[in-house]
N, C-alpha and C positions, 0 to 999 in steps of 0.2 A: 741148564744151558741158557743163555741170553743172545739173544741178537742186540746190538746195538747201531745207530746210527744215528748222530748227533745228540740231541735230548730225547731220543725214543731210544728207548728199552724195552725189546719184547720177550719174556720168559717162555721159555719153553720146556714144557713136562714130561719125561716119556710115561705112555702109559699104566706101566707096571707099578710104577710110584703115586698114580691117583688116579686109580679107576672110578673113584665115584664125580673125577671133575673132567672125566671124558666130554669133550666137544664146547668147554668151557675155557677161555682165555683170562690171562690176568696180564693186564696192559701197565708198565709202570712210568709215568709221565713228569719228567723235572720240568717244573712250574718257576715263577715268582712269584712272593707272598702266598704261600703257601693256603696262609691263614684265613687272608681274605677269601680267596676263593672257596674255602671250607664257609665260611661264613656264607658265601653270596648262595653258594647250591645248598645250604640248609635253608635259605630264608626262599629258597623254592621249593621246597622241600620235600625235598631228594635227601632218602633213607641211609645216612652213614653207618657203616659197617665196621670202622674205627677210626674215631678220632684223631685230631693231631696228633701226634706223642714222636718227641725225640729218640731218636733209634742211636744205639752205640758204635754204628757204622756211618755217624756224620749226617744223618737226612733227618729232617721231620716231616711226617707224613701222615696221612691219612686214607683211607680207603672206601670204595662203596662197591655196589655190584647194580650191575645194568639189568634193564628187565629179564635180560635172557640167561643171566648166573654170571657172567661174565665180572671179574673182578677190574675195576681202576683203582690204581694208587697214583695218587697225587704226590710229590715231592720236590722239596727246596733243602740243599747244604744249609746244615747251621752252620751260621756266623760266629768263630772265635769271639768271645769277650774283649772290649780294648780295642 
């Protein structure tokens, strides 16, 4: 399930399907320039947990985890060719 409201996207897990990510959030955030931003929190550097990479469902994205497990995914729509 998702909450959503405007560019936040908040997933939500019920427990039976990830008990080992009890008390753990994964917050998913449509950005601009994606990339940049991957750039600027690596030249701080803050531990990515995956890279950019173009997803089949329109976003590129990338991911890290916050000190406390907690997952961010950063995301921007790819732009059609032309």
């Amino acid at each position: 399930m998702a909450v959503e409201r405007g560019a936040l996207v908040l997933n939500l897990r019920p427990e039976r399907r990830a008990p080992a990510a009890l008390g753990q959030a994964h917050l998913h955030v449509m950005v601009t320039e994606v990339d940049a931003l991957h750039a600027e929190l690596v030249g701080r550097g803050c531990p990515i947990e995956v890279p950019p990479t173009d997803f089949w469902y329109g976003l590129r994205e990338f991911s890290l985890r916050d000190p406390d497990g907690n997952r961010l995914t950063f995301a921007e729509e790819i732009r059609a060719a032309g």
